[in-house]
Phi, psi and omega in degrees: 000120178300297148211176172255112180274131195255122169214151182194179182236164176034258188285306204266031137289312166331270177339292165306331169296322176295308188279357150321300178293312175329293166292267190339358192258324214270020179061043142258147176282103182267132167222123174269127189211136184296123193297321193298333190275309171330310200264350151235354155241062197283155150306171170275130176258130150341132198286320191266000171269175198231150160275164144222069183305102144299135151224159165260350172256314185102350173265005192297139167297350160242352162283300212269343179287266220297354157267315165328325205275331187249014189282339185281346160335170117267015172209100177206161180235168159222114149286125184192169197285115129033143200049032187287102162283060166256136188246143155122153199315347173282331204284092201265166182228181180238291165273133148315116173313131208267175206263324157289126175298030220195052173318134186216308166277341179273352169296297176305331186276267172353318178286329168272002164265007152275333177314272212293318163322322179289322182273349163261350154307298198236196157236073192288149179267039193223343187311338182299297187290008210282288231280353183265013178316286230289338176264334163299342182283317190283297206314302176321288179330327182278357170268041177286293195315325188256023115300304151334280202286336154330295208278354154295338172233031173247189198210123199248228204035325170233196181312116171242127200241123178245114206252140163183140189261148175083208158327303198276024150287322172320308187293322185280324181281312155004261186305320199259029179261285164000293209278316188291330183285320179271332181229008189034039160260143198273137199209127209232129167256127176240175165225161203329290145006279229290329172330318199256340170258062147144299211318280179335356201232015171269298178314149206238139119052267167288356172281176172229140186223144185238128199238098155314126198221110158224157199273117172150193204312340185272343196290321174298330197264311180305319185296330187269313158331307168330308191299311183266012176264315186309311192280339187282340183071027153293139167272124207245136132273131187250099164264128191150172178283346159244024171310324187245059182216048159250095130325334209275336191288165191259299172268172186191159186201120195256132157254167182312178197224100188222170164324138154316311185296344180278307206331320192319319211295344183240009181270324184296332233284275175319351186273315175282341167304336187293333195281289187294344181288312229265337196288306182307319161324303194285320205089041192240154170265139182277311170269024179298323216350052168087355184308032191216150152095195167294344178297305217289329197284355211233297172313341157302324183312353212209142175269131162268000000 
């Protein structure tokens, strides 16, 4: 197999970025590409190339046009929730379909069935700690209470801007999709780099930024980003297994200590307690997505 194209729209574009560092760690050639581009604007494919769809219903309208369109294949997978009607030996599932549009287990379940796809491909040098995931998750879970107080001492009112470099850009585009689907705050996932050529000289004060920290290629360049939110006097939360050796940060949420390649899958945790506290804070209903009023008349508009 030459390469893999990882495609999903939104949380499962997330995803896919993540199995994108996966396989590449386990030496496949990997690319993560957003179903509507796939599915009008594809690559030239390969007699030997391979799919990899996320959907978490299986029902999106250009996730199934880009497994149609690639159907004349044998090689392809689809990940998806259990009663998905998608079908046939490619079709790994994860989760129960969850009941709130505002995926949350099914994302953390997808991530970890591209884990275990990398490690049946390859050897990614992370196969080991594969196996301490289910104890760094409950670990994540258990950081609600130090999210709380986290999110107490930032300012929801304005722009929350959420950084992560490498993998945990995935985690960052995330976390701030999270916040607008659950708390309708307006919220920009950047990735690191690209933050410090225009973005960075936007941000106010008042704003709030959440930085993904983790140990590996990105951790130096997130620190010095810290530095220069600190002198702007944004209120920064830092998450991640290397949060707290950010000084720069106003706050920190320390997660398990796992592989770069793994964190996403245990870094999202705490980013969805943040969507909901912060939804709650507000008074939004978190599983709502907005389905009233002109939202509901402006979605009318449109097929998913």
């Amino acid at each position: 197999m030459s390469r893999v194209f990882l495609v999903g729209t939104g949380t499962s574009y997330h995803g896919a970025l993540v199995g994108q560092y996966l396989l590449r760690s386990a030496g496949v050639e990997a690319w993560a590409i957003h179903a509507f581009e796939f599915a009008n604007y594809p690559p030239r494919i390969h007699d030997d190339d391979g799919l990899v769809l996320l959907s978490h219903r299986g029902s999106k309208r250009f996730s199934q046009a880009a497994l149609e369109g690639f159907s004349g294949k044998d090689h392809w997978l689809a990940i998806t929730g259990e009663g998905s009607p998608l079908n046939g030996p490619g079709v790994l599932t994860t989760v129960p379909q969850e009941r709130s549009p505002v995926h949350t287990a099914s994302h953390t379940g997808a991530m970890v069935r591209l884990a275990q796809l990398a490690v049946a491909l390859g050897s990614p040098p992370w196969a080991a700690e594969l196996s301490r995931l289910p104890d760094a998750m409950r670990a994540a879970v258990g950081l609600r209470p130090q999210v709380i107080e986290a999110l107490s001492r930032m300012n929801w009112d304005h722009v929350a801007h959420f950084v992560g470099g490498g993998p945990a850009y995935a985690t960052a585009l995330e976390g701030a999709l999270k916040l607008r689907e659950a708390a309708f705050v307006s919220a920009e996932g950047h990735e690191l780099e690209s933050i410090l050529h225009g973005p960075l000289i936007s941000l106010q004060a008042a704003d709030a930024a959440v930085l993904v920290a983790q140990a590996g290629a990105a951790l130096d360049r997130t620190a010095e980003v810290a530095a220069a939110l600190h002198e702007i006097g944004t209120t920064t939360l830092a998450v991640g297994s290397s949060a707290d050796v950010l000084p720069a940060t106003t706050v920190r949420v320390v997660t398990p200590t796992i592989d770069e390649r793994l964190a996403p899958i245990v870094n999202v945790v705490p980013l969805q307690w943040l969507a909901l506290e912060v939804s709650r804070r507000l008074g939004v209903d978190a599983d709502s997505f907005r389905k009233e009023g002109r939202y509901a008349a402006a979605q009318a508009k449109f097929t998913l």
